[in-house]
C-alpha positions in Angstrom: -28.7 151.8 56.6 -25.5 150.1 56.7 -25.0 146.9 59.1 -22.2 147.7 61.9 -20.4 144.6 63.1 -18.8 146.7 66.3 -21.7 147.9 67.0 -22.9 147.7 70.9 -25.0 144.2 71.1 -28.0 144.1 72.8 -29.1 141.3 75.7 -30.5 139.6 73.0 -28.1 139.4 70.8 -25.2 137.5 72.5 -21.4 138.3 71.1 -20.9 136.5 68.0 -17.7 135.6 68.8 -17.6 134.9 72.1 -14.7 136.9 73.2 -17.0 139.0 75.7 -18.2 135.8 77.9 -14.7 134.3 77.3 -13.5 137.8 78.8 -16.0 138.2 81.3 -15.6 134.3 82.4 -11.8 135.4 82.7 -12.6 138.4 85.1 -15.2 136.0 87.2 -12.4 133.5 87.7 -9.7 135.5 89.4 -7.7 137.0 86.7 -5.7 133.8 85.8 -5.9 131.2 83.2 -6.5 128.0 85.4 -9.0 130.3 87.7 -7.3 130.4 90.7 -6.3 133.5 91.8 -3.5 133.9 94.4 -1.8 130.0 93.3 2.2 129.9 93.7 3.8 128.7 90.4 5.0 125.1 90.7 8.8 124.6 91.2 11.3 123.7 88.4 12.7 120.6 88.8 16.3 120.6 88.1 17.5 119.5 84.5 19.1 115.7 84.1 23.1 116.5 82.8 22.4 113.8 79.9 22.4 115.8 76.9 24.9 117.8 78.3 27.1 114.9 79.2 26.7 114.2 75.0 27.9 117.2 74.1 30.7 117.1 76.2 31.7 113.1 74.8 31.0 114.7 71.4 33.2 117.6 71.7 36.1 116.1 73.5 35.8 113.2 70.2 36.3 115.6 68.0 39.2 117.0 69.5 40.6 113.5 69.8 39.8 113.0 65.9 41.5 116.4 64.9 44.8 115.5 67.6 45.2 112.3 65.6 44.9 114.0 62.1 47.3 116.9 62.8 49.6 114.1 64.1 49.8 112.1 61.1 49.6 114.9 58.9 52.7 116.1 60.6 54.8 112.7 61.5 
């Protein structure tokens, strides 16, 4: 007779793989990863405006840089 792997596992035979504790850990804990059920998600603290102060110097550089080319390009 050929050996089923999916094959119901007895009580002594525990899950190979461990999925079935991990799963029924999961379920004993509440539901959620960090097992605690009902927890309010922690607030976003607001971005700092550095990188987007750089690509704002960056941006208005180039303009500069293409202004003074078209200028003496044209003159």
């Amino acid at each position: 007779m050929a050996h089923n792997p999916q094959a119901p596992q007895g009580p002594n035979q525990p899950d190979p793989a461990g999925s079935t504790q991990m799963f029924q850990a999961f379920v004993d804990q509440g539901g959620t990863p960090g097992g605690t059920a009902g927890r309010q998600p922690t607030p976003v603290a607001p971005q700092s405006s550095g990188p987007r102060i750089g690509v704002i110097l960056g941006i208005a550089a180039a303009i500069t840089v293409l202004a003074v080319v078209a200028w003496l390009a044209f003159s």
